[in-house]
N, C-alpha and C positions, 0 to 999 in steps of 0.2 A: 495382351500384356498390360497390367497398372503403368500408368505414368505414374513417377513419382517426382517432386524435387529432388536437384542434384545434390551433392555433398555441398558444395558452395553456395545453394539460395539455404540449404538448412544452416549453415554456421551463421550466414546474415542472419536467418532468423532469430536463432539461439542468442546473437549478440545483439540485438534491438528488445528483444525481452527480456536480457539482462539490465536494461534500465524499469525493471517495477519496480516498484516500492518493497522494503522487504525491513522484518523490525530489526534497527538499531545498524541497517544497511549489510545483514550479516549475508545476502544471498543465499539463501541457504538451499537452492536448489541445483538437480545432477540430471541432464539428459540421456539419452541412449537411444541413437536412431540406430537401427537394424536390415538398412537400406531401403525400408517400406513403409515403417513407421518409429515416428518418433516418441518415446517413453518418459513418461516425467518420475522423476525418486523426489524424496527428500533426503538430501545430503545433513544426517543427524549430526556430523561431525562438528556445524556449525550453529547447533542447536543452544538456547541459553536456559541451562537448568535450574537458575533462580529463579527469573520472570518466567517460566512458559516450561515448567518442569515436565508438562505432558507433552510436549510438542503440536498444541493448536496453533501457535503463531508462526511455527514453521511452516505449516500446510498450508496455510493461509495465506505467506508469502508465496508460497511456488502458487498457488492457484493464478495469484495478481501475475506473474510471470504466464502462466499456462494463457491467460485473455490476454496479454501483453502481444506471444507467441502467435494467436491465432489471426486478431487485430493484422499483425503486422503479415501473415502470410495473402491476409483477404487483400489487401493493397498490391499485391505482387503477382496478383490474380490465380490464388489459388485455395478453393476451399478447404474446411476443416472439420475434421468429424470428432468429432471428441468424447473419448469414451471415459467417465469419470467412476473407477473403482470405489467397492465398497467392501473391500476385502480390510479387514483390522491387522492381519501379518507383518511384522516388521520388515519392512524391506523388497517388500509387493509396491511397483510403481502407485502411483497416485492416480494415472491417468494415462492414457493410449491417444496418440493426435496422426490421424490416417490424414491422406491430400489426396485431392483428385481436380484436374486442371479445371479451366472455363469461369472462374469465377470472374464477375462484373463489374469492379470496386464502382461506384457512384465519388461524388463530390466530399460527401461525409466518411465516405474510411479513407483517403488521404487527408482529410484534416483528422483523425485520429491519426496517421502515420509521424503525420506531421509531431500530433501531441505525444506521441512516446516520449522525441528528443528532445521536447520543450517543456515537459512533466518535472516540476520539483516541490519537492516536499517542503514548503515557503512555513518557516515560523514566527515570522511576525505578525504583529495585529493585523488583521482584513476589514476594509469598511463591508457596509452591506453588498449583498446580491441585488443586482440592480433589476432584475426580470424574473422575481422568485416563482411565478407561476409556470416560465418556459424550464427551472430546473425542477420544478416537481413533475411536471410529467415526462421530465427522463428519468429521474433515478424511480419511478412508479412503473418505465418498460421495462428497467434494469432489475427491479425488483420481480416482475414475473418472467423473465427472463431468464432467470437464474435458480427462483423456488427458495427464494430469500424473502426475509421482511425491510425494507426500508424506510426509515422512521426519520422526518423531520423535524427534532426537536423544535420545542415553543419558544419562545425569548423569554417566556417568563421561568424557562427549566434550568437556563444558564448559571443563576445564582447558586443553585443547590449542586447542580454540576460542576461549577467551581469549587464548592466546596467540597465536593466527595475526591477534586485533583489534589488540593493542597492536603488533605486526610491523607493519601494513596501515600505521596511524598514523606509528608509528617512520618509516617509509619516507618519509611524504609529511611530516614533520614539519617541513621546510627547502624545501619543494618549494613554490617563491613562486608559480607557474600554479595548481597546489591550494587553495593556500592563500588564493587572489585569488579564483579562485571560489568557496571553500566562504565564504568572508567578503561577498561578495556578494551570496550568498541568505542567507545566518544572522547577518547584521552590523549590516541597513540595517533602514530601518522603513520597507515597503514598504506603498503599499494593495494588498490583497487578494494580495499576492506573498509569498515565503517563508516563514522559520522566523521569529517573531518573539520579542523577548528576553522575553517573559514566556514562553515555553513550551522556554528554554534557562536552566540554573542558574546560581546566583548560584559564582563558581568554587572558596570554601571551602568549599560544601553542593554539589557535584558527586555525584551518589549513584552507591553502587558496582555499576553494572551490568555490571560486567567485557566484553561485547560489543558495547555501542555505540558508533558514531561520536566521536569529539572534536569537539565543536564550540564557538564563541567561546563566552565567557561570555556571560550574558542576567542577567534580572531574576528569574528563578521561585524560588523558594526555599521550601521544607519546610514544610509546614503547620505551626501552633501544637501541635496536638493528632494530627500524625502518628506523633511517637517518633521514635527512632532506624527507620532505615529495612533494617540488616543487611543482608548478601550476599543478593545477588540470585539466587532459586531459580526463576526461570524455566524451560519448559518451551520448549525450543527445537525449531520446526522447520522444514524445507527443502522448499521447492521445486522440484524439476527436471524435463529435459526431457529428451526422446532426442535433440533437435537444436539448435543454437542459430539459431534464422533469425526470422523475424516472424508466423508464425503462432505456434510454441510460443510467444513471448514475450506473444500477447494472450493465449493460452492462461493464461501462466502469472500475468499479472494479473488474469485472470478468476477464477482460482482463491484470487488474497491476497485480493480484496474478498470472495469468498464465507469464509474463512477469518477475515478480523478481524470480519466483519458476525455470524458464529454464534459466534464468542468472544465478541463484547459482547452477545450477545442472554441469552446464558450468563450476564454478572452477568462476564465477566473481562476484563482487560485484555490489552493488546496494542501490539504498538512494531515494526513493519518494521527489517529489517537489510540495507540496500543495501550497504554498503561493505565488504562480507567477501565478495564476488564481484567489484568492480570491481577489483583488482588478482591476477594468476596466478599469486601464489605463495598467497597467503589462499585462493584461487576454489579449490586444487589440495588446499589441506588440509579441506577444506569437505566437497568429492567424495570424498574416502577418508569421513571421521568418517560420512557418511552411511550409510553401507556399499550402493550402488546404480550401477547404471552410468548413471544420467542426472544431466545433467551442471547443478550447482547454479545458480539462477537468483535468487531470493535466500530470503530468511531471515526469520521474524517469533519474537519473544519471547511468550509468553503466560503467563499469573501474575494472582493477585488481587494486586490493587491498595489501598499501604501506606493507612491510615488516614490522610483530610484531604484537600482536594479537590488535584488534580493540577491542570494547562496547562488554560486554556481554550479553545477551538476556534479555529483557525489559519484567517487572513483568506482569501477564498476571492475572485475574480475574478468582476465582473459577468459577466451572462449574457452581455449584449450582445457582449461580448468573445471568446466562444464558439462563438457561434451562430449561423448565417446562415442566412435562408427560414422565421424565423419570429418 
């Protein structure tokens, strides 16, 4: 007879992988355990047809969930088998996640456990990476790990990368379908849904991250005891793929959650960069700066984080609302 987790270590699971990262905090993914294994959907319902009309940044968020899910089973000593689909049919799971007991967690998947709860998407300036050679040969395991490319951008690519954010921006700045969505999810005070205005600036303390998103103004504002915050010395890198279709793309969310989970286990912070791919002129300057021929999927910031506490953790969606069969 399989052992399997009971209906209660999967809903813990389910609800510890509902803190990944996902764009504009829409969660957009649906599980289905079946008593033996657990099924990953993309829940299209909460798909955003302006930015991401195909639905790659939805797959891409359930992937960061799906490493999120497995991360947190390995901790609770139970392996994961993961079977990642390449079926194109609307509505064919993403991915198959089998358990089978005996697993051995070491010292580093509880500090990954740890990093799920402590993982936030920090948008202020980041001084440098203090030990930039200890985080290039993680995201270079992370990288064959996964059958992704990860690309450390140069300090000298920052300026033209900057420029292809406020392009991205410039373009959709008048663009009322954008701008109706991006106000939607970053506008409203939702439970357990979007970007909430404590964890978006107050719009005279807007900190200088040169590559992030615009978004509405919020509540959050600059610690007492943080200081002046200075040009953001981020350590930017990219994600890509050989192909763009729905495999690479769980691929390449399985690789952000493994990515911002050993940043933060690391003591650093970290910020996703979706919107310097959803547009083809930004997505095409991305691919050069990279210098690779896989083709960019998105973008995460990495940096110590300025002095004083940053956003506190972004409302997350009951389980119930997840999860079905268990």
């Amino acid at each position: 007879m399989n052992v399997v987790p009971d209906r209660s270590s999967i809903r813990a699971f389910v609800d510890l992988a509902s803190r990944a990262p996902s764009v504009h905090n829409t969660q957009p993914w649906r599980w289905v355990f079946d008593g033996g294994t657990l099924a990953l959907h993309a829940d299209v319902g909460r798909a955003l047809p302006v930015v991401d009309p195909n639905g790659r940044q939805v797959v891409i968020s359930c992937g960061a969930a799906l490493h999120h899910l497995t991360t947190v089973a390995r901790a609770f000593r139970w392996n994961s088998t993961v079977a990642v689909s390449r079926s194109t049919r609307a509505g064919d799971p993403l991915a198959r996640v089998a358990f089978t007991p005996g697993a051995r967690p070491q010292s580093p998947d509880f500090a990954l456990l740890e990093a799920v709860t402590r993982r936030r998407s920090d948008r202020r300036s980041f001084g440098a990476v203090p030990h930039n050679s200890t985080v290039t040969d993680v995201i270079g395991e992370i990288a064959r790990s996964f059958g992704v490319v990860v690309t450390a951008l140069p300090a000298d690519t920052h300026e033209a990368l900057a420029a292809a954010s406020h392009h991205s921006a410039a373009v959709r700045r008048y663009d009322w379908t954008y701008q109706a969505e991006l106000r939607w999810w970053a506008g409203h005070s939702f439970v357990g849904n979007g970007i909430p205005a404590e964890s978006r600036w107050i719009e005279s303390e807007m900190p200088d991250t040169t590559t992030g998103r615009v978004f509405p103004p919020g509540r959050a504002t600059v610690s007492s005891d943080a200081g002046p915050s200075g040009p953001d010395r981020a350590l930017v890198v990219v994600i890509g793929t050989a192909a763009d279709n729905r495999y690479e793309w769980v691929q390449s969310g399985r690789a952000l959650s493994a990515v911002v989970l050993e940043m933060t286990a690391l003591g650093l912070a970290t910020c996703p960069l979706t919107h310097l791919t959803e547009e083809t002129a930004s997505r095409a300057v991305v691919d050069r700066l990279s210098g690779s021929d896989a083709l960019s999927q998105i973008l995460i910031r990495i940096g110590t984080a300025p002095a004083g506490s940053g956003a506190g953790p972004t409302p997350r969606r009951p389980v119930s609302e997840v999860l079905t069969g268990a």
